[in-house]
C-alpha positions in Angstrom: -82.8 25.1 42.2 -84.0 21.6 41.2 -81.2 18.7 40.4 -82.3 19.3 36.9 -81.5 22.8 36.8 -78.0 22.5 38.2 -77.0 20.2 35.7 -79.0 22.3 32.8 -76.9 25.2 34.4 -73.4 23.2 34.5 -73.8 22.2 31.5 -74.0 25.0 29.8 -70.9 26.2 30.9 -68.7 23.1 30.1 -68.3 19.5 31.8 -66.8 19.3 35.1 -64.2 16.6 36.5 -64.9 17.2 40.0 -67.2 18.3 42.1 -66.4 20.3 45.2 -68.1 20.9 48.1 -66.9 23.3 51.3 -69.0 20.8 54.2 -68.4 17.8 55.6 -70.7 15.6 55.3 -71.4 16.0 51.9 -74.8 17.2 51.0 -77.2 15.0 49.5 -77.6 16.9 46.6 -73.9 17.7 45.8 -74.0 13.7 45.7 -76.4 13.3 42.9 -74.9 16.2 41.0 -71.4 14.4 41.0 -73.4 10.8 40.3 -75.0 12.5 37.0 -71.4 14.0 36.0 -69.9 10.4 37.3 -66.9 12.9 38.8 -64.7 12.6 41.6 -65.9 14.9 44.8 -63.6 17.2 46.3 -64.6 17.2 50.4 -63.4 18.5 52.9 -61.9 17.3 56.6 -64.2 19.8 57.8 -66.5 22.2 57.0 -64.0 25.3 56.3 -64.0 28.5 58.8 -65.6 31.4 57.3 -62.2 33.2 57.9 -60.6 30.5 55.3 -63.2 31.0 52.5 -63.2 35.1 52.8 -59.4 34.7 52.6 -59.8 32.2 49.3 -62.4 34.6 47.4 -60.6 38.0 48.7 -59.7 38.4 44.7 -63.1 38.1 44.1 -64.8 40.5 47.0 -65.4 43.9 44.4 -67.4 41.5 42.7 -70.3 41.7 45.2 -71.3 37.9 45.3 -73.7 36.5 47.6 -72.8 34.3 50.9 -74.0 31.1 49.3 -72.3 31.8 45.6 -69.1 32.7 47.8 -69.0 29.2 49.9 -69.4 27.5 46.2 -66.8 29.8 44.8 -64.5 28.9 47.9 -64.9 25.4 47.3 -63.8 25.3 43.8 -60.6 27.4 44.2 -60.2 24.9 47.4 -60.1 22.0 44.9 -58.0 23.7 42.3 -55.2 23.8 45.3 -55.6 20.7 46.0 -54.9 19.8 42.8 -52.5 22.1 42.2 -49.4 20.0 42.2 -51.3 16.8 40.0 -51.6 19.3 37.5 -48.4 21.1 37.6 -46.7 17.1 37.1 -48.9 16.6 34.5 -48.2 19.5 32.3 -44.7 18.2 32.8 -45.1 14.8 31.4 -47.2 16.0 28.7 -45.1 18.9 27.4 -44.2 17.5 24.2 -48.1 17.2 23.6 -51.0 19.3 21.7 -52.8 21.2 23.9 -55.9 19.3 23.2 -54.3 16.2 24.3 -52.6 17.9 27.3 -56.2 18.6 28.7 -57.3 14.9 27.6 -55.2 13.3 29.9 -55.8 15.7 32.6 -59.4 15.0 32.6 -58.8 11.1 32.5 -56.0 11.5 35.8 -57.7 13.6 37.6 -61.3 12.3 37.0 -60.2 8.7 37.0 -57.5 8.6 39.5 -55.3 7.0 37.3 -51.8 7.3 36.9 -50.1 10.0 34.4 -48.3 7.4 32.6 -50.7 5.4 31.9 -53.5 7.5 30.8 -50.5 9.3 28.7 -49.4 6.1 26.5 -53.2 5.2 26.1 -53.4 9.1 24.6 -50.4 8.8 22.6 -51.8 4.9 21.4 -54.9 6.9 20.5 -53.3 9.4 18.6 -51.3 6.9 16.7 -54.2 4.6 15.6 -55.6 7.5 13.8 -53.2 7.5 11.3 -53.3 5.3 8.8 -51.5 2.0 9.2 -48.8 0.3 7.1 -50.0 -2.2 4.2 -47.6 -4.0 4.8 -48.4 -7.8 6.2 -46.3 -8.1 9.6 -46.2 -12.4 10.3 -45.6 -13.4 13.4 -45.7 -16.3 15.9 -48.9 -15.0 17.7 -51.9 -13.9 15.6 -52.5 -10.8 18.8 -55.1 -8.9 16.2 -57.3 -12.4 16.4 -56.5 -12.3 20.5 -58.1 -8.8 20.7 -60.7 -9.6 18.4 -62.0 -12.4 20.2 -61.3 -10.2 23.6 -63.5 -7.5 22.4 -66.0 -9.9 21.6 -66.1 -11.0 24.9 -66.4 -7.3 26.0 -69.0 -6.8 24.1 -70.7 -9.8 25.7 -70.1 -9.1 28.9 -71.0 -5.7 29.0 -74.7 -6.8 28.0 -74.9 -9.1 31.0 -73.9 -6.2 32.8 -76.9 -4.3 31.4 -79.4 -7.4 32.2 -78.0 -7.5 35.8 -78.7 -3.8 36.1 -82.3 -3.9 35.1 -82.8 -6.6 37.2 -80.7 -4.4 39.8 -83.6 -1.4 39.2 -86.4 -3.9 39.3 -85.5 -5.4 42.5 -84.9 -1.6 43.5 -88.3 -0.8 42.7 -90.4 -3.1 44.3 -88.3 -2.7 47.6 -89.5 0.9 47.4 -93.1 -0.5 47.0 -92.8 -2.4 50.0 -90.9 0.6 52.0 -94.4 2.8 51.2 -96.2 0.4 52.3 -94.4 -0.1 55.3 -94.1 4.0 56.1 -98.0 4.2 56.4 -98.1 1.6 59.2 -97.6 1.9 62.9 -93.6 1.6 64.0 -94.7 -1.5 65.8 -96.6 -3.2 62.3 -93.3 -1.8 60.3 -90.7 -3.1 62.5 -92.8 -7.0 61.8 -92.6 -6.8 58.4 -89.7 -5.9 58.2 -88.5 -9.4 59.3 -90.8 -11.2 56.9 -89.3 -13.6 55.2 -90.2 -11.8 51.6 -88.6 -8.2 52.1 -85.6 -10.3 53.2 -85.5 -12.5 50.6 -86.0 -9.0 48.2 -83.1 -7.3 50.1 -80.9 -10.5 49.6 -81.6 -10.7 45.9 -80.8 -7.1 45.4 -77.7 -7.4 47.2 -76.6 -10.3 45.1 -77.4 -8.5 41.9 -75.1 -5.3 43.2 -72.0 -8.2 44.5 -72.8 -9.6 40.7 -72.3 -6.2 38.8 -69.2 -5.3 40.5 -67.4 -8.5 39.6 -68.5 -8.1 36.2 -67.1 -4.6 36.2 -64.3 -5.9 37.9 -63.7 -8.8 34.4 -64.4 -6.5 32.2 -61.8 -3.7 33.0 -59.3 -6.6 33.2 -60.4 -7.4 29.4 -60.0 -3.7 28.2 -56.5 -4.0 30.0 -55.6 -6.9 28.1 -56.8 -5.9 25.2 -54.6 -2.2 25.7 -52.1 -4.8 25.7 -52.2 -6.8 22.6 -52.5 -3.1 20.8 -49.3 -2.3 22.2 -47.8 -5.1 21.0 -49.2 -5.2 17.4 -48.1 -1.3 17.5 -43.8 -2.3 18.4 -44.4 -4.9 16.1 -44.9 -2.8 13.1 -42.3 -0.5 14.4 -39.8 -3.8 13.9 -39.5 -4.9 17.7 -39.2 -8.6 18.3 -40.9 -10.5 20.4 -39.3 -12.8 22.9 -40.7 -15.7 25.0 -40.0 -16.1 29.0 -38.8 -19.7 29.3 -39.6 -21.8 32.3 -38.1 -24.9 32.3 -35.2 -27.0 30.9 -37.2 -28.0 27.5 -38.3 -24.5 27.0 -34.5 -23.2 27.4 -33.2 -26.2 25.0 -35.6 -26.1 22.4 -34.6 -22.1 22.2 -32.9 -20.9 18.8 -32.3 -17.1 20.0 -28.7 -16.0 21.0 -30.7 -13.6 23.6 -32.2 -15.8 26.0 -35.4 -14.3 28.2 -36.2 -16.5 31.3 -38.9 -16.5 34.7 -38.2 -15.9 38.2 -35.6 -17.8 39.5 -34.8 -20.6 36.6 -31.1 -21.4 37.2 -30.1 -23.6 34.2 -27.5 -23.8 31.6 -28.8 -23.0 28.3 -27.4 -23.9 24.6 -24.1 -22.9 24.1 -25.0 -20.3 21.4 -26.7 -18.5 24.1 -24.4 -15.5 24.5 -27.1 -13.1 26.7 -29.6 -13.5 29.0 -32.4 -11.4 30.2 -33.5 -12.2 33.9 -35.3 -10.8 36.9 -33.9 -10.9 39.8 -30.0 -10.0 41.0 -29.5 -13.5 42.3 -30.9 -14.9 38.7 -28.3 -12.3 37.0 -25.2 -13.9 39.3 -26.2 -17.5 38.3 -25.5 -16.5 34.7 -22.9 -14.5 35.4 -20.8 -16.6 37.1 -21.1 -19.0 34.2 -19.2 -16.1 31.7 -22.6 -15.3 30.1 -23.4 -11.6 29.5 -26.9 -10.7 32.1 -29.2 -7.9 31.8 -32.4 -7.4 34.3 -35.4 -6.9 32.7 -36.2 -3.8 34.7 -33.5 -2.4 33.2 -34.9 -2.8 29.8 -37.3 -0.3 28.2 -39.8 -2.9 26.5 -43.3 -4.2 27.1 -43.9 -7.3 29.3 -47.6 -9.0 28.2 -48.1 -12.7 29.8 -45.3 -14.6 29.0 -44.4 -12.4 26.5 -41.6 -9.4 26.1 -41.5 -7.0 22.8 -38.2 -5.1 22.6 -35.9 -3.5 19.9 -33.2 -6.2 19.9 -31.2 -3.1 19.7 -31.9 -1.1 23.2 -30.5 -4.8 24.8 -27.0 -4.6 22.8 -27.2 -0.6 24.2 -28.3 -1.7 28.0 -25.0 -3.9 28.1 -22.4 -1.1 26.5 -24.2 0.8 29.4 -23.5 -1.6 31.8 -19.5 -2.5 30.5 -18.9 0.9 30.0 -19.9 1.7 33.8 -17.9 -1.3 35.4 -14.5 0.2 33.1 -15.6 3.6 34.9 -15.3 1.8 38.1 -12.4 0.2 37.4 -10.3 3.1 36.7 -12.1 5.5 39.3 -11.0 2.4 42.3 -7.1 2.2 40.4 -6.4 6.0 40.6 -7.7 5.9 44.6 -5.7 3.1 45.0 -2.8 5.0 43.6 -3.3 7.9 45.2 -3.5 6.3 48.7 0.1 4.3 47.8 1.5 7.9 46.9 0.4 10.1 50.2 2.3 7.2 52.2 
């Protein structure tokens, strides 16, 4: 079969999100197949012993497959247990979900080699933008709608570049392939000299430069969609009534400050406002600092809110409940340390 009818044939029985193969090294073809289907291939350490795939398709032997559909069969199940405990974790994470949305984020993990929580909140962020938003006019500090507007714009214009540099990519690619005919119907000795022509090496450098080029492109513009997965986020706790708080960095910021819940960077170890009563930090020798000056501390790993640039949106409410947690744990302590105390006084 032609590359063309594999696909045709794949096709018609549903979209695949990897490709497996039971040799090693891959096949050219199994290659190309997984490039048109842009999947992830399944290879592996070896080529697997005959004994292994009879053993893997025994359920399948009254069946009477050929040798080659049975090494493809083998394969497959091969890669399904390989993937066998991915997929249990995901249909633990995602049990609260549709099952149309269960197999979305499947396909993105396993395809994409993502992480599960990630691809899930981008799912459930999906889900949510397809119902219809409040009228309501939400003002804040930071216009984030105009931010991801001007982001996607950006996208948008860096995507076409992308497109530009991979034409160019395909012409360079095209007339190197000229030259490479030409070269095959020389002698080895007249191939090997043109080869270090100046003019196939300045073709080979361009074409190189245009592949270094398309990745870093690639590389911005995932960084944009990140960003702008971001901003959504925020707009999204926003409407749900979260506040946003800023990460101070310096005495000014910490002065100028009108909150009662202060957030502050890495290591910044200053007294802030008197009307200051909590304050949000990363690190345990940060949380000491304040401590030791009477102020109520929470780490902000401990909190479950989104952190975007200098930026932190939380339910004011879920940082009152951290530090009930936290009081009610050291009272716990307390008393637990008293009655062993106790009890060691009354055994003596």
């Amino acid at each position: 079969m032609s590359l063309g009818d594999i696909i045709e044939f794949i096709l018609k029985n549903g979209k695949p999100v990897i490709i497996a193969t039971d040799v090693n090294p891959v096949p050219s073809l199994v290659k190309k197949v997984s490039t048109a289907f842009n999947t992830r291939l399944n290879i592996p350490e070896s080529d697997l012993p005959i004994r292994k795939k009879n053993r893997l398709t025994q359920k399948y032997a009254d069946k009477n497959i050929s040798d080659h559909s049975k090494d493809a069969l083998a394969a497959a199940i091969q890669a399904l247990k390989d993937e066998k405990n991915l997929i249990k974790k995901i249909e633990k994470k995602t049990s609260d979900l549709e099952k149309e949305n269960t197999r979305k984020v499947m396909k993105k993990v396993i395809k994409e080699e993502k992480s599960i929580t990630k691809v899930l909140n981008r799912v459930i962020s999906e889900e949510k933008e397809k119902v219809e938003p409040d009228d309501e006019k939400i003002n804040v500090d930071i216009d984030w709608e105009k931010r991801s507007k001007r982001l996607e714009k950006e996208l948008e214009r860096k995507e076409k570049e992308i497109e530009r540099l991979k034409n160019y990519r395909d012409e360079l690619k095209d007339k190197i392939e000229v030259k490479n005919d030409k070269i095959s119907g020389l002698s080895s000795e007249r191939q090997k000299e043109i080869d270090r022509t100046e003019e196939v090496k300045k073709w080979k450098k361009r074409y190189e430069n245009a592949l270094k080029n398309s990745k870093k492109k690639k590389d911005k513009i995932k960084r944009l969609e990140d960003k702008i997965e971001n901003f959504l986020s925020v707009i999204e706790r926003i409407k749900r009534g979260e506040k946003i708080y800023r990460l101070h960095s310096n005495g000014d910021e910490i002065n100028d400050t009108e909150e009662s819940i202060l957030f502050v960077q890495k290591n910044v170890k200053l007294n802030p406002p008197s009307y200051v009563n909590v304050v949000v930090v990363f690190k345990d020798e940060d949380k000491n600092f304040y401590e030791n000056k009477g102020i109520k501390t929470v780490l902000i790993d401990d909190l479950e809110g989104l952190l975007v640039e200098d930026y932190f949106v939380i339910d004011k409410e879920k940082i009152i409940s951290q530090l009930e947690d936290e009081n009610d744990s050291f009272i716990d302590w307390l008393m637990d340390y008293r009655e062993r105390r106790d009890d060691r006084k009354n055994s003596k």
